[in-house]
N, CA, C and O atoms as a GROMACS GRO file, in nm:
protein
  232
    1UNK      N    1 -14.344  -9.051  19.906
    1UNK     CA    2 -14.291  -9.077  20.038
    1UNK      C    3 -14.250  -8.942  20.098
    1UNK      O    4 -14.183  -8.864  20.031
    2UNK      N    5 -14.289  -8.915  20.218
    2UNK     CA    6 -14.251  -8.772  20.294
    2UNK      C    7 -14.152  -8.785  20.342
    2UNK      O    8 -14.086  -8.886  20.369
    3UNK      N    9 -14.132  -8.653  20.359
    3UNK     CA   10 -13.900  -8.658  20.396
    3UNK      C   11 -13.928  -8.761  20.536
    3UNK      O   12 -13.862  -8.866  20.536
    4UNK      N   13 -14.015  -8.739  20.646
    4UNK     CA   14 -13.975  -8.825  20.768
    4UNK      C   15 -13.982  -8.956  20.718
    4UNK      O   16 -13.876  -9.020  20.725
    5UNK      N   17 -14.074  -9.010  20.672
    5UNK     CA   18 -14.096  -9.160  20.567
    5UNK      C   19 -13.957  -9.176  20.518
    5UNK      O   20 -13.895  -9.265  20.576
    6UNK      N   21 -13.918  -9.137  20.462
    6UNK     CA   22 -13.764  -9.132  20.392
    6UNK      C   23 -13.689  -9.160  20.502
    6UNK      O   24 -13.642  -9.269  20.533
    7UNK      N   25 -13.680  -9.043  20.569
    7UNK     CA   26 -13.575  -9.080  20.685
    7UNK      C   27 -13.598  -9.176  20.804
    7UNK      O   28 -13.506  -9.187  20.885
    8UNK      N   29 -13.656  -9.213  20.813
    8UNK     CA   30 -13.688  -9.335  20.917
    8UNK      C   31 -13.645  -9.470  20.819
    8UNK      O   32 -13.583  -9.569  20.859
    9UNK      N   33 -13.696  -9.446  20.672
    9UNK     CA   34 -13.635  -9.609  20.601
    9UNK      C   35 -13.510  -9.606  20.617
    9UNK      O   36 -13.447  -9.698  20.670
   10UNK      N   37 -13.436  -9.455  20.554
   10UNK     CA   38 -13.255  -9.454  20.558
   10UNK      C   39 -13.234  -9.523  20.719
   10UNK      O   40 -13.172  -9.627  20.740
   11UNK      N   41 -13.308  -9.431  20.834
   11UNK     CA   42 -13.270  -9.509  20.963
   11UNK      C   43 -13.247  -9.645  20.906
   11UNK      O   44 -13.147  -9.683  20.846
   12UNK      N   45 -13.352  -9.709  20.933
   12UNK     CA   46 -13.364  -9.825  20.908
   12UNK      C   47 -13.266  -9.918  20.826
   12UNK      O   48 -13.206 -10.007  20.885
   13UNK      N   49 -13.254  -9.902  20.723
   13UNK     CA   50 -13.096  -9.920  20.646
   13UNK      C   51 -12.976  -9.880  20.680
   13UNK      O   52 -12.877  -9.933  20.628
   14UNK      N   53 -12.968  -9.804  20.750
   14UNK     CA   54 -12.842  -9.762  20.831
   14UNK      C   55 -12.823  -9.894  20.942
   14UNK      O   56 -12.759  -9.997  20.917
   15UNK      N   57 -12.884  -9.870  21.049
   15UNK     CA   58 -12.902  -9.981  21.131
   15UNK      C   59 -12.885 -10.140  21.114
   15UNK      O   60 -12.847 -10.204  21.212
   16UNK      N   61 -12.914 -10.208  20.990
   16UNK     CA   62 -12.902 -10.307  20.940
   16UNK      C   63 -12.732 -10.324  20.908
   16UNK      O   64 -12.670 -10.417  20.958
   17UNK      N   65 -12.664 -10.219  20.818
   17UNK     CA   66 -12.543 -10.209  20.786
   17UNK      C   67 -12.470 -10.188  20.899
   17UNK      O   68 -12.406 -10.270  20.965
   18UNK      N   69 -12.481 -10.096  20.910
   18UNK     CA   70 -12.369 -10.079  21.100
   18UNK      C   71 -12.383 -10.239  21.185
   18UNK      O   72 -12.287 -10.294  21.239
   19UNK      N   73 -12.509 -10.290  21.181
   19UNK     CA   74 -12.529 -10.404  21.260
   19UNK      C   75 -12.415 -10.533  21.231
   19UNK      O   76 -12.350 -10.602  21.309
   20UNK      N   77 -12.422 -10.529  21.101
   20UNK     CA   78 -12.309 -10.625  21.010
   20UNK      C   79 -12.154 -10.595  21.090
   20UNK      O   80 -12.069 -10.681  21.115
   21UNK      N   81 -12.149 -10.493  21.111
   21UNK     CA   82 -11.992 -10.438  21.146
   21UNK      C   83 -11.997 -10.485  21.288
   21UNK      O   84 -11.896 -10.549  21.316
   22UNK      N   85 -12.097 -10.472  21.404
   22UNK     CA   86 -12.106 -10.509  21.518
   22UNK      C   87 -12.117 -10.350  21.555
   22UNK      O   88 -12.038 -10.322  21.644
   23UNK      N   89 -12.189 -10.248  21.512
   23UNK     CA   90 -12.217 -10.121  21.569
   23UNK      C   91 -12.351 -10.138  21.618
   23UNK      O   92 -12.408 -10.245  21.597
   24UNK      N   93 -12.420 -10.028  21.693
   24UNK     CA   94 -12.561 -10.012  21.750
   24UNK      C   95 -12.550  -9.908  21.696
   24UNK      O   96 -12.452  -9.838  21.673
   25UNK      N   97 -12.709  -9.891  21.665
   25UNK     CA   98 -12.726  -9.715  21.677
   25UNK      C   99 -12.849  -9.677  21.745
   25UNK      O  100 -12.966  -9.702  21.717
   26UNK      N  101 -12.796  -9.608  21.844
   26UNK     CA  102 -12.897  -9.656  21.957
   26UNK      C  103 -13.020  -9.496  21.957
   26UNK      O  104 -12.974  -9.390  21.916
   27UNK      N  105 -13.148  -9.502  22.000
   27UNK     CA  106 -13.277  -9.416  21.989
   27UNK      C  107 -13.188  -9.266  22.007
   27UNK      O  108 -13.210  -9.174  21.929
   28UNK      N  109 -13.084  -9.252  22.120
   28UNK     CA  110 -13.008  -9.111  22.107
   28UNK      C  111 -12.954  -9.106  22.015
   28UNK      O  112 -12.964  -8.985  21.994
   29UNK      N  113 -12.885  -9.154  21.912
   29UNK     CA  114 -12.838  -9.145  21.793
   29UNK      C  115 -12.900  -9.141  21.696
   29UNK      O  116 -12.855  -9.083  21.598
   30UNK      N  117 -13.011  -9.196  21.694
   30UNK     CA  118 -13.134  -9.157  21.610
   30UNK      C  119 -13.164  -8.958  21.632
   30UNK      O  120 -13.122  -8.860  21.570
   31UNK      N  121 -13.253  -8.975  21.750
   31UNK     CA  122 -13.274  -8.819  21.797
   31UNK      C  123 -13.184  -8.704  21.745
   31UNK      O  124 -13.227  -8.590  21.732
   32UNK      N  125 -13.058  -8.740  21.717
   32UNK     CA  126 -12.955  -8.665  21.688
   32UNK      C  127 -12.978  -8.642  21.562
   32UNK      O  128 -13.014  -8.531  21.522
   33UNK      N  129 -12.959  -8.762  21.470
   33UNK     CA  130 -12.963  -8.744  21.338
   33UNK      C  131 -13.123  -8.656  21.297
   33UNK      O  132 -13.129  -8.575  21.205
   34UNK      N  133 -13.218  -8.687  21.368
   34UNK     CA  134 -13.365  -8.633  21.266
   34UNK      C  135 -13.350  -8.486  21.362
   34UNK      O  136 -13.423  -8.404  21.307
   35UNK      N  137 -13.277  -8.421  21.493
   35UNK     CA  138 -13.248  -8.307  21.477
   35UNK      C  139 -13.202  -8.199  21.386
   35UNK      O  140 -13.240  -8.084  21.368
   36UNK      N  141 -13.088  -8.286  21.322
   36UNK     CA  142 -13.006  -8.235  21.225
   36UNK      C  143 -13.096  -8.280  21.116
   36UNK      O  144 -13.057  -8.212  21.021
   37UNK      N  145 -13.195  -8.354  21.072
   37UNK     CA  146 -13.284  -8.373  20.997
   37UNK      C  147 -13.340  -8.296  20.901
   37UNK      O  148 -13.328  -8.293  20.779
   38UNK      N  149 -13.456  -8.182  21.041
   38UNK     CA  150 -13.533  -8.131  21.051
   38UNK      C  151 -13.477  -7.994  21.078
   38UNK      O  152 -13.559  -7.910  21.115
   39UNK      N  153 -13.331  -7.951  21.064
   39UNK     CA  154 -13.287  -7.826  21.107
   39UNK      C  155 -13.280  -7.745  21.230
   39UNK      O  156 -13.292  -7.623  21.240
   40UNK      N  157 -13.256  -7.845  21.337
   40UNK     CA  158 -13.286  -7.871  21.481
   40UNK      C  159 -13.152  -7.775  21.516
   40UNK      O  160 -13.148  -7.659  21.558
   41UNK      N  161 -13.055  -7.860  21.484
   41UNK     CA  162 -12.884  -7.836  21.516
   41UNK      C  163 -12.831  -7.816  21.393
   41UNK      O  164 -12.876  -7.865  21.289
   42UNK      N  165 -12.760  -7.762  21.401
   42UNK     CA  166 -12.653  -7.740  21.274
   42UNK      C  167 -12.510  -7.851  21.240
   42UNK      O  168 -12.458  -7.912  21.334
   43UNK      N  169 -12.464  -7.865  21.110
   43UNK     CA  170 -12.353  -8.002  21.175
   43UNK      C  171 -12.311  -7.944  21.244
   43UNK      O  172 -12.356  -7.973  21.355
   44UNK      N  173 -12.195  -7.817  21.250
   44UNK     CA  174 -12.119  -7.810  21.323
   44UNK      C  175 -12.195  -7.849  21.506
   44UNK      O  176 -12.113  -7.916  21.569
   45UNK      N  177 -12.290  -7.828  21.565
   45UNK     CA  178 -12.322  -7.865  21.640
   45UNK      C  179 -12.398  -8.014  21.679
   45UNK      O  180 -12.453  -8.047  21.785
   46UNK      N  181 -12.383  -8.074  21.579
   46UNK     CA  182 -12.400  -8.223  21.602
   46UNK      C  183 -12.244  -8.307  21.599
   46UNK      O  184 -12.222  -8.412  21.658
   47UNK      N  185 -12.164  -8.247  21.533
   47UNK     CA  186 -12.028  -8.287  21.542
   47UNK      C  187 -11.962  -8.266  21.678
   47UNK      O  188 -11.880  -8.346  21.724
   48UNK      N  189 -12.005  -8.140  21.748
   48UNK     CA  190 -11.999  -8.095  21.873
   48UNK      C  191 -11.998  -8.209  21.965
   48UNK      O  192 -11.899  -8.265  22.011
   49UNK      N  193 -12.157  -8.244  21.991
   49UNK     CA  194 -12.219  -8.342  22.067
   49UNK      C  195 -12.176  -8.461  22.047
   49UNK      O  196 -12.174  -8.535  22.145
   50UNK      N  197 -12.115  -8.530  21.880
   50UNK     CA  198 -12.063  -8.678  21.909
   50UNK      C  199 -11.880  -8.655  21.971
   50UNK      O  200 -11.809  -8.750  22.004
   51UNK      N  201 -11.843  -8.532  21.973
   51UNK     CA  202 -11.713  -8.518  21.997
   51UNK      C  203 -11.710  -8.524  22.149
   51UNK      O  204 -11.624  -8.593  22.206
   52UNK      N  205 -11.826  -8.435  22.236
   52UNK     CA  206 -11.795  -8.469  22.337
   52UNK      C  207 -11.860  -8.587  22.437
   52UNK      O  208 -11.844  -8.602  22.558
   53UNK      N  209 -11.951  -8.674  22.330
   53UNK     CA  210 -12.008  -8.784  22.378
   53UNK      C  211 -11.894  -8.907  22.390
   53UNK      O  212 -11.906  -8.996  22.473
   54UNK      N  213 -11.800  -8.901  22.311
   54UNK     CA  214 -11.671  -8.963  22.288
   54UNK      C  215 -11.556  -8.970  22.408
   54UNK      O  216 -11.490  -9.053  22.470
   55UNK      N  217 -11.587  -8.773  22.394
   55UNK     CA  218 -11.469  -8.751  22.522
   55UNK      C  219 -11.548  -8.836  22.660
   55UNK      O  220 -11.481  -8.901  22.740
   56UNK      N  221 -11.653  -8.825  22.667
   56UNK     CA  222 -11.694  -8.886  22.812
   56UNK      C  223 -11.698  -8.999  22.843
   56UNK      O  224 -11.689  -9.038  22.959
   57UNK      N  225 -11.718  -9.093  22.711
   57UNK     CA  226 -11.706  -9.236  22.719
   57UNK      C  227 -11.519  -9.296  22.712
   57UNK      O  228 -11.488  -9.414  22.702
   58UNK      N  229 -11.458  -9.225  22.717
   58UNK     CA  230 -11.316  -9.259  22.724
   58UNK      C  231 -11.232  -9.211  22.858
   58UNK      O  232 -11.112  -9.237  22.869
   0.00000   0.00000   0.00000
C-alpha cells in the first residue's frame, strides 16, 4: 500500500470515528492534513491555520 493509499484509508477511518461524536471533517480539513502529509506545511504551521480558523469562526 503507498503512503497516499494509507492516508486516504486513515482519512477514511478518521471520518467514520469523528462522525460517531457528531464531528465533520470536511474536504478543507482533509487538504490540510495531506499538506502536512506530504511536507507541504510544517505543524507548527498547520496549528497556525486551525488556530486562526477557530479565531474566525467565533
Amino acid at each position: 500500500m503507498s503512503d497516499e493509499e494509507k492516508f486516504e484509508f486513515d482519512i477514511a477511518n478518521l471520518k467514520k470515528d469523528l462522525a460517531i461524536e457528531d464531528m465533520i471533517v470536511t474536504d478543507e480539513d482533509v487538504s490540510l492534513l495531506k499538506k502536512y502529509f506530504n511536507k507541504q506545511i510544517t505543524l507548527s504551521e498547520l496549528i497556525n491555520i486551525i488556530k486562526n480558523s477557530v479565531n474566525e469562526n467565533f
